[in-house]
Every structure is written in C-alpha cells, then in structure tokens.
Residue frames relative to the residue before (quaternion, step in Angstrom):
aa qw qx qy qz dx dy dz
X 1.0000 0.0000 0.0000 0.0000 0.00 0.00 0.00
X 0.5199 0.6005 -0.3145 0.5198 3.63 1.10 -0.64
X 0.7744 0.2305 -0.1656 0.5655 3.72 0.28 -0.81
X 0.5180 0.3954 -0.5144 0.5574 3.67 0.72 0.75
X 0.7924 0.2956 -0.3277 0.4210 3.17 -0.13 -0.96
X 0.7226 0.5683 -0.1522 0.3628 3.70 0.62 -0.59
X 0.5034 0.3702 -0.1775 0.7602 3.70 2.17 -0.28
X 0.8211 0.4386 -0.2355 0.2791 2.97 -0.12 -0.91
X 0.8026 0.3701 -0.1096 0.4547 3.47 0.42 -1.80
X 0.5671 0.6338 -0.3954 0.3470 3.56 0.76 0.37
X 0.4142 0.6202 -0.2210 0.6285 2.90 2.30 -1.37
X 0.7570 0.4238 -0.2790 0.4117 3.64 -0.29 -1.29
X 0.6704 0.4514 -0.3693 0.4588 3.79 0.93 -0.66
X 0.8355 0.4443 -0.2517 0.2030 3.42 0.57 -0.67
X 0.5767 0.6023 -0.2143 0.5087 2.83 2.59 -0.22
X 0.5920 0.5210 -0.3363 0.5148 3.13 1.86 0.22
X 0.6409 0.5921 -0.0919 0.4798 3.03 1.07 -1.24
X 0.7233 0.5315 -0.3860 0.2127 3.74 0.97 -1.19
X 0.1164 0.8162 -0.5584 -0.0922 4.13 -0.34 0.09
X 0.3257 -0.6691 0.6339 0.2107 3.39 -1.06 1.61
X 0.7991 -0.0545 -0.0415 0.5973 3.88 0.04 -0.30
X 0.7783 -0.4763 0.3365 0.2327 2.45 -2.27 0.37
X 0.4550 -0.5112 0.4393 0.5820 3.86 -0.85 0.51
X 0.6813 0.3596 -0.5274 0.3584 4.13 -0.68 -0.65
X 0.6023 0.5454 -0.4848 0.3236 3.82 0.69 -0.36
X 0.7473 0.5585 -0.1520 0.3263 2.92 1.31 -1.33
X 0.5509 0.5052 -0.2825 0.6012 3.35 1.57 -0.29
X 0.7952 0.3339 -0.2992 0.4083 3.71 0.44 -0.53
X 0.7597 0.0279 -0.2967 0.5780 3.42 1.44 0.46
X 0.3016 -0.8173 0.4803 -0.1015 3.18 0.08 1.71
X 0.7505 0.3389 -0.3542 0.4432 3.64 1.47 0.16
X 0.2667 0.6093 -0.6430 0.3796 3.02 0.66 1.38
X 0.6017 0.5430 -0.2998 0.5032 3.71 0.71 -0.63
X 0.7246 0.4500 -0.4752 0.2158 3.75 0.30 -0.06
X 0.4888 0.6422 -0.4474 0.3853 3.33 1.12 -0.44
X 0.6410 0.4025 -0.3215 0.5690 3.95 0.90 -0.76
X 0.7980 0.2677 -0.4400 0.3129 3.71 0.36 -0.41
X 0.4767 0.5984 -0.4405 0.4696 4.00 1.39 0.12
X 0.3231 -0.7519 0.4315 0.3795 3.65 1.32 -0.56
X 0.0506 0.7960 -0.5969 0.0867 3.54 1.27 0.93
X 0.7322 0.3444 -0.2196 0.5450 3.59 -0.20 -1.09
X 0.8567 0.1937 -0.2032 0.4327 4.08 -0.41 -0.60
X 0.0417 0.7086 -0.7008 0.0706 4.03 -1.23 0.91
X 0.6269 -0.5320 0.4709 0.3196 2.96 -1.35 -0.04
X 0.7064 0.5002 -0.2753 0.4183 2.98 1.12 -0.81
X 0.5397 0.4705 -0.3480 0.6052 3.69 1.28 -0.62
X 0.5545 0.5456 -0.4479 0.4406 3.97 0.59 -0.47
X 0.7736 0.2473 -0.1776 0.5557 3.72 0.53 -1.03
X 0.6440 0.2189 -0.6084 0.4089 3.36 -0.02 0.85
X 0.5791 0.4164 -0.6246 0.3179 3.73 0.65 0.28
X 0.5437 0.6036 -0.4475 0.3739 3.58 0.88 -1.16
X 0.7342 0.4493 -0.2403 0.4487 4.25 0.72 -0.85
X 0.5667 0.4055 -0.5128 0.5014 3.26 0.99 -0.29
X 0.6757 0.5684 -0.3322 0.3317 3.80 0.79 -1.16
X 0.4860 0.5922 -0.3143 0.5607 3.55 1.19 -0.71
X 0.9695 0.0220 -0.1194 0.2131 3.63 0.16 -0.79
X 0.3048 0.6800 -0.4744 0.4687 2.18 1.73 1.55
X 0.5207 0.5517 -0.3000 0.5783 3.67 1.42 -1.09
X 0.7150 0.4236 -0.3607 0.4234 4.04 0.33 -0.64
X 0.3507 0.6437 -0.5098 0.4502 3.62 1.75 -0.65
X 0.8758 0.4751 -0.0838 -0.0131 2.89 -0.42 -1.85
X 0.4544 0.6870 -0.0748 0.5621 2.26 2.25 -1.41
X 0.7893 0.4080 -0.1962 0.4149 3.61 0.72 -1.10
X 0.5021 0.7014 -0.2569 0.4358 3.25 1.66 -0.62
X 0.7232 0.4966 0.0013 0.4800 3.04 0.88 -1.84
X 0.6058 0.2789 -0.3114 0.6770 3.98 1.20 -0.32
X 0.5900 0.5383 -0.4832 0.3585 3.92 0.51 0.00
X 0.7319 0.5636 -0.2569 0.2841 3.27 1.07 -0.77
X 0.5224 0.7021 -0.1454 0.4615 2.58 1.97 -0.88
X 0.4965 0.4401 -0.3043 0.6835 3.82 1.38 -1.08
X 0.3628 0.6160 -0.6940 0.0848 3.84 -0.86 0.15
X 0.6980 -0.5339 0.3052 0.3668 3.61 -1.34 0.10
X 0.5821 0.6563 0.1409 0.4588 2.16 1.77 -1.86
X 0.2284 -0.8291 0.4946 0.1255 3.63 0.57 1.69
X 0.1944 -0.6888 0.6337 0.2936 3.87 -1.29 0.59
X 0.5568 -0.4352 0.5672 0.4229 3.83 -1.35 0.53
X 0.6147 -0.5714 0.5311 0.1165 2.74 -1.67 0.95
X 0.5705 0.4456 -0.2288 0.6508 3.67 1.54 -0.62
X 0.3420 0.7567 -0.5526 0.0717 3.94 0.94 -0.66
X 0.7328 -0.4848 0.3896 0.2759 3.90 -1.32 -0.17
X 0.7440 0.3728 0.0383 0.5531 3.49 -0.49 -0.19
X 0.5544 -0.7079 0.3931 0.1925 3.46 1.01 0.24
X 0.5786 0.6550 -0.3152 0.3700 3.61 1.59 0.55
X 0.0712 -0.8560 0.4096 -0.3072 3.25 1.30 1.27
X 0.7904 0.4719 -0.1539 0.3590 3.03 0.41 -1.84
X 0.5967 0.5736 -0.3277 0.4555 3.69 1.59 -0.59
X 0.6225 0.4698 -0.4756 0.4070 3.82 0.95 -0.28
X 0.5752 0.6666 -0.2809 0.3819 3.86 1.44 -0.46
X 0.5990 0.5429 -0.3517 0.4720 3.27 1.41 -0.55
C-alpha cells in the first residue's frame, strides 16, 4: 500500500490537476489543442517502439544482473554490498 499510494498517486494528481494555461486562454485559442487531437505527437506506431525499446531494456538488465550471479568465481556468503544471495542461486 505504501508504494501505491506513494508512486502512483502523485502521478495521478498531477495529470489531473496539471494546467498549462488558463481556461479563457484556452478557449480563445483553441488551436493549441489540435496537434493532440490529430494525434500529431502520439501513434501507435511511435507507442511500440517506445514500449520495445522499454522491453529490451528491462530484459538488458535482467540478464545482466542473473549473469553476474552465474560467475565461476564463488562470492562468500558474508561478501560486501549485500551480494551473498548470488552464491544461493
């Protein structure tokens, strides 16, 4: 509940909450808004290459981070840094 309410609901406040101008601005120039409503800036196709770059970045890391763990080279169980847990695997 801590890391929901604490990640999350700040995000959720400021995307409700955020206003670049005032509403009378926004009504008396009403073409700022078209570029978001033509979907200039957002596609599907720009959506999936971020979502793929993000995907193989998280598999980067992931693989990086269980490589280190496989080493020849056993760590003490007492080892620094808290990297014990990699001779258990």
């Amino acid at each position: 509940m801590y890391n929901i309410f604490y990640t999350s609901m700040p995000v959720l406040f400021m995307g409700a909450l955020d206003q670049d101008v005032r509403e009378e601005t926004a009504l008396r120039y009403n073409q700022l808004y078209a570029p978001g409503i033509l979907n200039l800036f957002f596609s599907k196709s720009k959506f999936l290459v971020t979502a793929s770059q993000g995907l193989f970045s998280s598999f980067t890391l992931v693989a990086i981070s269980i490589g280190t763990c496989f080493t020849r080279k056993k760590i003490p169980a007492r080892a620094p840094l808290g990297l014990g847990w990699c001779s258990s695997l």
